[in-house]
C-alpha positions in Angstrom: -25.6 -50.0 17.1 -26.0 -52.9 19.4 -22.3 -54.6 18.2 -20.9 -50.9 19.3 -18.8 -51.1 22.5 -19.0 -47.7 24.6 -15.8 -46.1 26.0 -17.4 -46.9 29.6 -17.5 -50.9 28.6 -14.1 -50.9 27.0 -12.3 -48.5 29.9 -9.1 -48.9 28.4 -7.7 -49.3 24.7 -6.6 -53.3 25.4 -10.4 -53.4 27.0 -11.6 -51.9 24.2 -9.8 -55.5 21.9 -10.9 -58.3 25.0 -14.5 -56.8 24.2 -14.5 -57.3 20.6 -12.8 -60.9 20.8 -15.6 -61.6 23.2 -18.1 -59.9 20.8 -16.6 -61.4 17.4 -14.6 -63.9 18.3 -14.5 -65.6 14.5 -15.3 -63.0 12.4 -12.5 -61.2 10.4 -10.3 -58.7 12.0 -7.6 -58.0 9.3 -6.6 -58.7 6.2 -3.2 -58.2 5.2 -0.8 -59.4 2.1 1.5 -62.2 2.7 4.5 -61.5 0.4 6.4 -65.0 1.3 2.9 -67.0 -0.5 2.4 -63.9 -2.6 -1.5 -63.7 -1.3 -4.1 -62.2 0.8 -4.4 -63.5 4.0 -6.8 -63.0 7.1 -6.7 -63.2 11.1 -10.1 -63.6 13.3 -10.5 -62.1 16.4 -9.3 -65.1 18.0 -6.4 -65.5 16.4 -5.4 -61.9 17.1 -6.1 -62.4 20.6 -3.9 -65.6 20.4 -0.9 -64.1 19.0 -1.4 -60.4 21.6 -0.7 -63.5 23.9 2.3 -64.4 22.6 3.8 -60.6 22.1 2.7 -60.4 25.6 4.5 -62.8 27.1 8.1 -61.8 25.4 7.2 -58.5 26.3 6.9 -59.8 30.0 10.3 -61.0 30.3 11.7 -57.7 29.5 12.8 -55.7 32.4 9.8 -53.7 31.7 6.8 -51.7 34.9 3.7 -49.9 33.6 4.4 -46.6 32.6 7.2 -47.2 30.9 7.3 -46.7 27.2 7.9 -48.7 24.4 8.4 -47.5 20.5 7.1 -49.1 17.0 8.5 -48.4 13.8 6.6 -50.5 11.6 4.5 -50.1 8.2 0.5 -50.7 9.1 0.4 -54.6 9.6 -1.2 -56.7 12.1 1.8 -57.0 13.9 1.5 -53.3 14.8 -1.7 -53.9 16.6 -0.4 -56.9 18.7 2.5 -55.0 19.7 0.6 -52.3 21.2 -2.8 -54.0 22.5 0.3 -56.3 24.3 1.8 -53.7 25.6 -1.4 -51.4 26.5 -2.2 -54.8 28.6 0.6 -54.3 30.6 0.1 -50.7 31.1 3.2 -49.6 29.0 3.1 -46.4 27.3 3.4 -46.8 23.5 5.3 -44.5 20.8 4.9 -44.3 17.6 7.5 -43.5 15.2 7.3 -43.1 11.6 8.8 -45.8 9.5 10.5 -42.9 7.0 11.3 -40.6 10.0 15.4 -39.4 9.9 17.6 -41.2 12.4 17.9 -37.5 14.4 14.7 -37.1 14.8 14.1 -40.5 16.0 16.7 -40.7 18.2 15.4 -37.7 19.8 12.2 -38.9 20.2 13.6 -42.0 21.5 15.6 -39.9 24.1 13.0 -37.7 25.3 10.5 -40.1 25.9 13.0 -42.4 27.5 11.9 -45.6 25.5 13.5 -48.8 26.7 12.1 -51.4 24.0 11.8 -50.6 19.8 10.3 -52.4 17.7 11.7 -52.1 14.0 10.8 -54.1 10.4 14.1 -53.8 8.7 18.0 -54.0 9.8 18.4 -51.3 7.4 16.3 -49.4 10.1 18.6 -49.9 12.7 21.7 -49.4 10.7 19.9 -45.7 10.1 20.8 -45.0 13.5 24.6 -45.7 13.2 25.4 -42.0 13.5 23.6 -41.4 16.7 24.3 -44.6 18.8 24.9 -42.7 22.0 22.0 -41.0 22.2 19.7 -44.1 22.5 21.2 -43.8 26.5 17.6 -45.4 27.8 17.0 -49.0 24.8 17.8 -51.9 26.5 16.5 -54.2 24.0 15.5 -53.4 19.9 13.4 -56.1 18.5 13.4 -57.0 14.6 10.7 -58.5 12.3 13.0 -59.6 9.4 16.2 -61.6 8.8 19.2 -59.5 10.7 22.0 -59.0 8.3 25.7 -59.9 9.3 26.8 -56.3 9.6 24.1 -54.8 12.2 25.7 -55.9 15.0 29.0 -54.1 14.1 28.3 -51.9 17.4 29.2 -51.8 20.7 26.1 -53.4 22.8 25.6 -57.0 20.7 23.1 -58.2 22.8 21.0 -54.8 22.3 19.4 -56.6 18.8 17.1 -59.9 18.7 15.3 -61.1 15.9 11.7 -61.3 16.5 11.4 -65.2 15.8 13.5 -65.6 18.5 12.3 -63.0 21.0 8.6 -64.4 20.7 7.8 -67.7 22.1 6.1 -70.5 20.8 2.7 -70.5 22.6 1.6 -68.4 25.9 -1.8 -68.2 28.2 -4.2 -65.8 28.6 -4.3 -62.0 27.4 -3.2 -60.3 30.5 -5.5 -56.5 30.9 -3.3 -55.2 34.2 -4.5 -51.3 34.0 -8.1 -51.1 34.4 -7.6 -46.5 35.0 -9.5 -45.5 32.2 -7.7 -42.2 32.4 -3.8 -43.4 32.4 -1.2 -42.2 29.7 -1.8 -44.6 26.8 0.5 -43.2 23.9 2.8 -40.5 24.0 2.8 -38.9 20.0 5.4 -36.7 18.8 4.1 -33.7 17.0 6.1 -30.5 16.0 6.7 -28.0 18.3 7.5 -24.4 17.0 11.4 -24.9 18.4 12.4 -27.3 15.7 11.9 -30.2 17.9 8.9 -32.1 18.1 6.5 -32.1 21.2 5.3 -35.3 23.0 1.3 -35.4 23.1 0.4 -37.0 25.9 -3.2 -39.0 25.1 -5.3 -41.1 27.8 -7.3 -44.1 26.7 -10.2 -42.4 27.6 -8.9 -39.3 25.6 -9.2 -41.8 22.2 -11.8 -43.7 23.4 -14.2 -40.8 23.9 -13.1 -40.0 20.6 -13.9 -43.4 18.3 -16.9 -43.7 20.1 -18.1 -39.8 19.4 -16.8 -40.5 15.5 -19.3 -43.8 15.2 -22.2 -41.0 16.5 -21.3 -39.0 13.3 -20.7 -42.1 10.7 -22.5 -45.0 11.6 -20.1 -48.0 10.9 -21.3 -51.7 10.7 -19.5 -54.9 10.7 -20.7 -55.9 7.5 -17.9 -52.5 6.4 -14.0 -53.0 5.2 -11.6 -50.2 5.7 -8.5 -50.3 3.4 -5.6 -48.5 5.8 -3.1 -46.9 4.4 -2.1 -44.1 6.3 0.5 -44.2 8.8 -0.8 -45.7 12.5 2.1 -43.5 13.3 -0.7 -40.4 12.5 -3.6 -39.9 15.1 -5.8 -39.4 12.4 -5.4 -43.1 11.2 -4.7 -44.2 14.7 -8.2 -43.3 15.7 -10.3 -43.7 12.8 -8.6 -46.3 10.8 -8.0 -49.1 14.3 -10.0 -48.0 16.9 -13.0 -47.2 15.5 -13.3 -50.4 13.5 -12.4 -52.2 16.4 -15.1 -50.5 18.4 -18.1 -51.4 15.9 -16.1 -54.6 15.0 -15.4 -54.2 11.2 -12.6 -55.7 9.3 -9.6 -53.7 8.5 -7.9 -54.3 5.4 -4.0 -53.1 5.0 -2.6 -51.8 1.9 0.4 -52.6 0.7 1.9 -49.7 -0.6 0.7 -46.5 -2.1 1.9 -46.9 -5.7 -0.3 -50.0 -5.3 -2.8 -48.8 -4.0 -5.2 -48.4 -7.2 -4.8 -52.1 -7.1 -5.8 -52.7 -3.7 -8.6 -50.7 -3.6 -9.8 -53.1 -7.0 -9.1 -56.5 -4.7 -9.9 -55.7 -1.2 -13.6 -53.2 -2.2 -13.9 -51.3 0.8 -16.8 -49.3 2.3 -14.9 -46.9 4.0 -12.2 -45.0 3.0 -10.1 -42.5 5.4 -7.6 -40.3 3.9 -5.8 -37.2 4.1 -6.1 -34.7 0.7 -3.2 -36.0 -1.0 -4.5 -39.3 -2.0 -7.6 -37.4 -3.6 -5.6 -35.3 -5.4 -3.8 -37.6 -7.1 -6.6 -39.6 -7.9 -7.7 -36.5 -9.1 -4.6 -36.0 -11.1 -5.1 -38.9 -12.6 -8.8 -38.7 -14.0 -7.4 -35.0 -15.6 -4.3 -36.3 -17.1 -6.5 -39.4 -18.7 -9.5 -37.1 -19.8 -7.1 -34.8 -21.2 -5.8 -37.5 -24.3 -9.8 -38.6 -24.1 -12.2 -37.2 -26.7 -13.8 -34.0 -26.6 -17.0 -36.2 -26.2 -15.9 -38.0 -23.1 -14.2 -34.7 -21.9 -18.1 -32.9 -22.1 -20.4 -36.5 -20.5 -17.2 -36.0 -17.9 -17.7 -32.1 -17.0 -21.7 -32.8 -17.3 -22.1 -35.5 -15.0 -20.0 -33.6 -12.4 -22.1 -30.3 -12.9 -25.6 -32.5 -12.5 -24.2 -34.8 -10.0 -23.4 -31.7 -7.6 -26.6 -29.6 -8.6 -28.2 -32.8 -7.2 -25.9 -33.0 -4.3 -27.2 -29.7 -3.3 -30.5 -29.9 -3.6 -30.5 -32.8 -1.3 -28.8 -30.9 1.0 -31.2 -28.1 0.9 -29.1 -26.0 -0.7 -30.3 -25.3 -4.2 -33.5 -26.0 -6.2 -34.0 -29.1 -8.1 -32.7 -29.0 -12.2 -34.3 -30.6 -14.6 -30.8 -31.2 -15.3 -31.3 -33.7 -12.3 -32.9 -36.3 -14.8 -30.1 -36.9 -16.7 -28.1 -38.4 -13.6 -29.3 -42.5 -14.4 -27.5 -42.4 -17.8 -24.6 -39.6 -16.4 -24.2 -42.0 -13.7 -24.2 -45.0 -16.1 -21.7 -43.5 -18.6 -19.6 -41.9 -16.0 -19.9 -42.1 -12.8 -20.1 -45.6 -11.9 -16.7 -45.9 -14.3 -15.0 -43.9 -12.2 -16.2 -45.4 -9.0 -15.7 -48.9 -10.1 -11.6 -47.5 -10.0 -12.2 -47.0 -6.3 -13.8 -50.4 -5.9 -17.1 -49.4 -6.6 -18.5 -50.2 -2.9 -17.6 -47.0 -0.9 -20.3 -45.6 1.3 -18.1 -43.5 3.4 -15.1 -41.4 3.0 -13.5 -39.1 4.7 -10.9 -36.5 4.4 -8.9 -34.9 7.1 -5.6 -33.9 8.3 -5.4 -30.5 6.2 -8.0 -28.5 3.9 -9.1 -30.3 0.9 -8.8 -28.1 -2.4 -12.7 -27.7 -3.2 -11.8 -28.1 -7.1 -11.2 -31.7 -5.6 -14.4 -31.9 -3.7 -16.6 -30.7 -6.5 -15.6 -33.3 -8.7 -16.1 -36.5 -6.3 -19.0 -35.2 -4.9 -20.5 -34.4 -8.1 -19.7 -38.4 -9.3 -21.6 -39.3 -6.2 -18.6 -39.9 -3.8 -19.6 -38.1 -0.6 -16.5 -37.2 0.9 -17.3 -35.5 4.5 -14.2 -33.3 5.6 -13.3 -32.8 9.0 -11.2 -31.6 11.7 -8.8 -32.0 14.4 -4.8 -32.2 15.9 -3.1 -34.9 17.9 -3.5 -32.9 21.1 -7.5 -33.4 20.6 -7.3 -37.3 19.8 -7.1 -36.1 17.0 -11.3 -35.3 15.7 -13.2 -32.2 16.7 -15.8 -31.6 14.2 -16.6 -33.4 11.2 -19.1 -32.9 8.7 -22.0 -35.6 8.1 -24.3 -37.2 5.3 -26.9 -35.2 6.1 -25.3 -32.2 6.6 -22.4 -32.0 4.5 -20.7 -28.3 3.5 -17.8 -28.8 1.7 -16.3 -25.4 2.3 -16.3 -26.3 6.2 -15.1 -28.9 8.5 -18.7 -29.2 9.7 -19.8 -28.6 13.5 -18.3 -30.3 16.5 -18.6 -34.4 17.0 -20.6 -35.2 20.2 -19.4 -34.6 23.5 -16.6 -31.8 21.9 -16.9 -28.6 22.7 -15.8 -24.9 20.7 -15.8 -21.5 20.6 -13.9 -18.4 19.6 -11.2 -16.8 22.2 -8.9 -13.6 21.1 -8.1 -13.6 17.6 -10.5 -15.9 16.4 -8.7 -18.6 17.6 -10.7 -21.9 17.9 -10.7 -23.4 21.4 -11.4 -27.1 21.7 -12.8 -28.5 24.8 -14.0 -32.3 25.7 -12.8 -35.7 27.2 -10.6 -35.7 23.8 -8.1 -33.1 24.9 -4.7 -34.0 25.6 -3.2 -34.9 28.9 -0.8 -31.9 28.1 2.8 -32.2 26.7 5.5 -35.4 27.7 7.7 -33.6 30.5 7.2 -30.0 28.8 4.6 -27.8 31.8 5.7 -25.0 29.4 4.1 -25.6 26.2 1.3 -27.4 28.1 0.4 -23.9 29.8 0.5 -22.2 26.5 -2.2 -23.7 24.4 -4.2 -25.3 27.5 -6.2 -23.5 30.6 -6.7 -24.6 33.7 -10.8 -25.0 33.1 -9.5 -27.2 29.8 -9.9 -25.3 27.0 -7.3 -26.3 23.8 -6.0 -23.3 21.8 -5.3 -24.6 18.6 -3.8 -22.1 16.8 -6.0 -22.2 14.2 -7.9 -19.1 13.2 -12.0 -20.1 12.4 -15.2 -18.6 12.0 -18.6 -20.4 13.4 -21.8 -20.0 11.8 -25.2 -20.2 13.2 -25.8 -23.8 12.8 -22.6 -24.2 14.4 -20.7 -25.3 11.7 -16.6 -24.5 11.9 -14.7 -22.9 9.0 -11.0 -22.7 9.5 -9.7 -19.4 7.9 -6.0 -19.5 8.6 -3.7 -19.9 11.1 -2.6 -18.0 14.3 1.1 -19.6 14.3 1.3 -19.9 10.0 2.3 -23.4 10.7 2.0 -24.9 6.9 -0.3 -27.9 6.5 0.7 -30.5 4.4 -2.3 -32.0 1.9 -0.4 -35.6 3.8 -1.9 -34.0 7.0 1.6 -33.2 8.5 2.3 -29.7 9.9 5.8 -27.8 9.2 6.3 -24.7 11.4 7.9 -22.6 8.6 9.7 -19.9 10.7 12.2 -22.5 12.3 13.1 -24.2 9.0 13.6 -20.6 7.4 15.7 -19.8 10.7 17.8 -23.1 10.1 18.3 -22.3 6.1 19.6 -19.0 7.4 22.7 -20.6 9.3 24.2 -21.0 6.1 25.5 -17.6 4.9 24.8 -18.4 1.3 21.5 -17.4 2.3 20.2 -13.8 3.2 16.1 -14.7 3.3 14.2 -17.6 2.7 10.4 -18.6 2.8 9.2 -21.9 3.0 6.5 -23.1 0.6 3.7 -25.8 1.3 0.6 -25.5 2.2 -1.8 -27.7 0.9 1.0 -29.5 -1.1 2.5 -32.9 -1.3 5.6 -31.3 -0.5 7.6 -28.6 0.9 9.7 -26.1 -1.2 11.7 -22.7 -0.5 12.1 -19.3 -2.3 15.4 -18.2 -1.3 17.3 -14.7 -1.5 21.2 -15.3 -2.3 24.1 -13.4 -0.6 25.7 -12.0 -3.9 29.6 -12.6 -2.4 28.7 -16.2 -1.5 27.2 -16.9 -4.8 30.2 -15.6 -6.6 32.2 -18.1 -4.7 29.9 -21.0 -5.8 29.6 -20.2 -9.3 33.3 -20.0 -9.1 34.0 -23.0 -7.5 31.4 -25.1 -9.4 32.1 -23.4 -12.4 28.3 -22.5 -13.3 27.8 -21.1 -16.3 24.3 -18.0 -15.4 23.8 -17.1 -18.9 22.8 -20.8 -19.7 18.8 -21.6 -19.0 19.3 -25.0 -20.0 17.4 -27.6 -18.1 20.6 -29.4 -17.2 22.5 -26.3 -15.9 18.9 -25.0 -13.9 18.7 -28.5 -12.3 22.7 -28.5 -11.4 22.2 -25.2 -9.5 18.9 -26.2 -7.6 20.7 -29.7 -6.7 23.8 -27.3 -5.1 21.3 -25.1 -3.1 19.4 -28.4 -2.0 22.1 -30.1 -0.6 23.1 -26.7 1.0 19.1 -26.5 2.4 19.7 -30.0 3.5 22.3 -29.6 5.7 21.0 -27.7 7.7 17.8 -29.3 8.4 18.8 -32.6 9.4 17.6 -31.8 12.9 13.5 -31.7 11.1 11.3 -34.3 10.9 11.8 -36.2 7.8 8.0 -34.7 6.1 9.6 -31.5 6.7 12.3 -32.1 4.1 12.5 -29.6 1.2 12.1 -31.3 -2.0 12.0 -27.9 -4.8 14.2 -24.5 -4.5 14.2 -21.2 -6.6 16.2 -18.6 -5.8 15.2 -14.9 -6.1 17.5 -12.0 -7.1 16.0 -9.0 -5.3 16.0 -9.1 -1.9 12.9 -8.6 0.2 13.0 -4.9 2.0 10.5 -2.7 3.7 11.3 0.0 0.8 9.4 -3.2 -1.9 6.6 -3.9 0.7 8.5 -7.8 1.2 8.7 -7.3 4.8 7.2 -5.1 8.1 8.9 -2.5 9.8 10.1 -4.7 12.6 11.4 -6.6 9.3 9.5 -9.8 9.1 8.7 -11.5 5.9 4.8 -10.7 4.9 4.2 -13.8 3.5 1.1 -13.7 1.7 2.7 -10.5 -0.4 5.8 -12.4 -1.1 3.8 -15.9 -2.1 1.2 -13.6 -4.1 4.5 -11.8 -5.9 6.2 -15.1 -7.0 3.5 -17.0 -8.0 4.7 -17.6 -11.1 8.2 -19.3 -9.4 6.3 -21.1 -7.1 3.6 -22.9 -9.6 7.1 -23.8 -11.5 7.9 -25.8 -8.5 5.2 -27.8 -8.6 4.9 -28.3 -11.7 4.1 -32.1 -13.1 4.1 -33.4 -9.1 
């Protein structure tokens, strides 16, 4: 691991890039797709460095001291890596903010943090914000990557907006590296907070650093690798693993260009390493069923065959089970099978990764079993974000494996797991009272998340302290505010938010009968109809309903899927306690049936 650079050699996050131009100064650094010439393009280390300079220097001429902070609202590019290593080198304090994110929520974020520069890709971005102007009090200048349109500077402050063309200059010096405090605030990352509002995670450079460099002890990374990025740098899981790492060992970082193309990608660019939350697994997942299911019965039988053998064999090299002579069949399995499927992916991976929320072990199983060893893992932005992670080696599927070097764990009341190690949060932007409540004073990081620790030290996370619902995108929704918000609306008299593990969120609602009357009334809906038109008519009337009232959430936490219920929930039908909270689990477990209906083809 010679090409490694340590946390201690980088110090800071803009150290951490001067390093690896020094180290690689012509070898690839990212590749990215250039829609103007309609092709796949690289930049060297060199020429990243070159054009950091440049960034750097418009950046300069702002009215801008270190400390303050600066926002991004870009798609995963290069650009969003100059942006920030230029800004990190004159100790500014960087905010992500997700390109898809509601105009509220951003302008809150904006707001809180007190951000004086944003960066955005689109004028349509800016014209998002029309409706909350006057709470951007602390901008003083929004940059913009493409063309501006006539109509975005119909608002008071004109000379607020500048096209990026024009704000960079044409050539500057040297890469300026101004902080040299390993432990200064380096990123600020909203998260969200169990008020509706989202909390600022305050993260050091030596709080990630520790943390890429602990992750390359776990899964050794070369620069002969290619990671294809297609999570949002916005989320701390790619953040970490998807830049810095790859910076740290010096491997080439490919960026996707969209989801729906990412099959596509994945066929051109052949990467080595692929990080992901669940949700892209599933639906790759989804995929391979829907095809085998129009396949025939032959194909459908080598398919379930090869995953049986290839995961008897997976656990037998783990230690876990004996060997088959099964186990022989693998060659041709993996000829007629396997290596099909893999070739989908690229047919190169050596590592992958899954993190962000549980992954369904139906989903495991199967990619296991066709040879993809995908090592699940742990962690939250307040821990940088990885605390344990399973390995090659050592790979339990049901777990999130044992701690990653240099972290520390252990069980406090309730089972909750307690995180402590150089990866734990600074505490929370200008908020000492949610900092106090999941952080001691000796450093320990309650993360609300209930576990269970076996004796090889290996962490299984059981549930949740604070039922905050995990997406399978990673994000996490606390449901009680969102149900709390829903209730402003007296149309509704209970509701329970759905999610976990899914793509998306949905609600089970209870009606208030007088309100109802008055919207079947007024909308003329006819109840004794179950056509498909009339259903989707009444869900699109409670949506919009849901909707506005929830403007103030994150724009992941939007509700996508509604069913309403006709009995209301009561101590006397076991719905809710005597202090007359919802008992979720019997309520989820009762409707089962209305809930898989919501998800149903997504």
């Amino acid at each position: 691991m010679s090409n490694v650079i340590s946390a201690e050699q980088a110090k800071t996050l803009d150290g951490l890039f001067s390093e690896r131009v020094k180290l690689s100064p012509h070898s690839v650094a990212y590749r990215y797709y250039n829609q103007l010439h309609e092709q796949w393009c690289d930049y060297t280390w060199t020429q990243m460095d070159q054009a950091v300079a440049r960034w750097q220097a418009a950046l300069s001429r702002e009215a801008l001291v270190p400390g303050d902070r600066i926002a991004v609202m870009l798609k995963n590019c290069p650009e969003w890596v100059m942006f920030e290593q230029a800004a990190l080198g004159l100790g500014l304090v960087v905010v992500p903010l997700y390109t898809d994110d509601r105009a509220e929520n951003a302008a809150y974020i904006l707001n809180h943090a007190g951000v004086k520069l944003l960066l955005l890709e689109t004028p349509q971005q800016w014209q998002g914000f029309s409706g909350v102007y006057d709470q951007l009090k602390s901008l003083q200048r929004v940059v913009m990557m493409s063309n501006l349109d006539g109509n975005v500077f119909d608002q008071p402050d004109e000379g607020l907006l500048i096209l990026l063309a024009d704000w960079l200059p044409g050539r500057a010096g040297e890469v300026q590296h101004m902080n040299t405090d390993s432990h200064s605030l380096a990123t600020i990352i909203y998260t969200s907070g169990t008020t509706g509002r989202p909390k600022g995670v305050m993260l050091s450079h030596h709080n990630i650093l520790s943390n890429a460099y602990s992750c390359l002890q776990v899964i050794q990374i070369s620069p002969e690798d290619k990671l294809l990025s297609f999570l949002p740098l916005s989320h701390t899981f790619e953040r970490t693993t998807g830049y810095y790492v790859p910076m740290m060992c010096g491997a080439t970082i490919a960026y996707a260009r969209s989801i729906p193309l990412l099959q596509e990608d994945l066929l051109t660019i052949r990467p080595t390493t692929l990080i992901s939350v669940p949700r892209i697994y599933e639906r790759v997942y989804a995929g391979m069923n829907a095809k085998l299911a129009e396949s025939p019965k032959l194909s459908q039988w080598l398919f379930t065959l090869a995953v049986a053998v290839g995961y008897s064999q997976f656990e037998y090299q783990q230690g876990r089970g004996p060997w088959r002579l099964s186990h022989l069949l693998w060659p041709m399995l993996n000829k007629l099978v396997a290596s099909k499927v893999m070739a989908k992916l690229g047919g190169r991976l050596r590592h992958v990764m899954s993190g962000g929320a549980p992954l369904s072990a139906a989903v495991s199983r199967v990619f296991i079993g066709l040879g993809l060893p995908i090592l699940q893992g742990y962690g939250m932005t307040e821990s940088s974000p990885v605390v344990c992670a399973n390995r090659l080696e050592n790979n339990l599927p049901t777990s999130v494996g044992p701690p990653i070097p240099g972290v520390e764990v252990k069980l406090g009341e309730n089972d909750a797991l307690l995180i402590r190690g150089p990866n734990v949060m600074l505490g929370y932007w200008n908020n000492p009272e949610a900092t106090k409540a999941v952080l001691t004073s000796d450093g320990w990081l309650n993360s609300g998340d209930i576990a269970h620790l076996d004796a090889e030290g290996r962490v299984t996370i059981t549930g949740r302290l604070k039922e905050i619902i995990v997406l399978s995108t990673g994000e996490k929704v606390p449901p009680a505010d969102i149900e709390s918000a829903i209730l402003r609306d007296a149309l509704f008299e209970q509701a329970l938010l759905i999610g976990e593990a899914r793509s998306y969120l949905s609600v089970l609602v209870v009606l208030n009968a007088t309100q109802w009357a008055h919207i079947v009334q007024q909308y003329q809906l006819d109840l004794n109809s179950s056509n498909q038109a009339n259903e989707q008519r009444i869900e699109e009337i409670l949506l919009d309903r849901i909707t506005c009232q929830t403007r103030e959430f994150p724009g992941y936490a939007r509700i996508r899927r509604v069913a309403f219920i006709h009995e209301p929930w009561t101590i006397e039908n076991e719905m809710l306690t005597p202090t007359m909270k919802l008992k979720r689990a019997t309520i989820l477990d009762h409707y089962k049936v209305e809930i898989a209906r919501l998800y149903e083809g997504r």
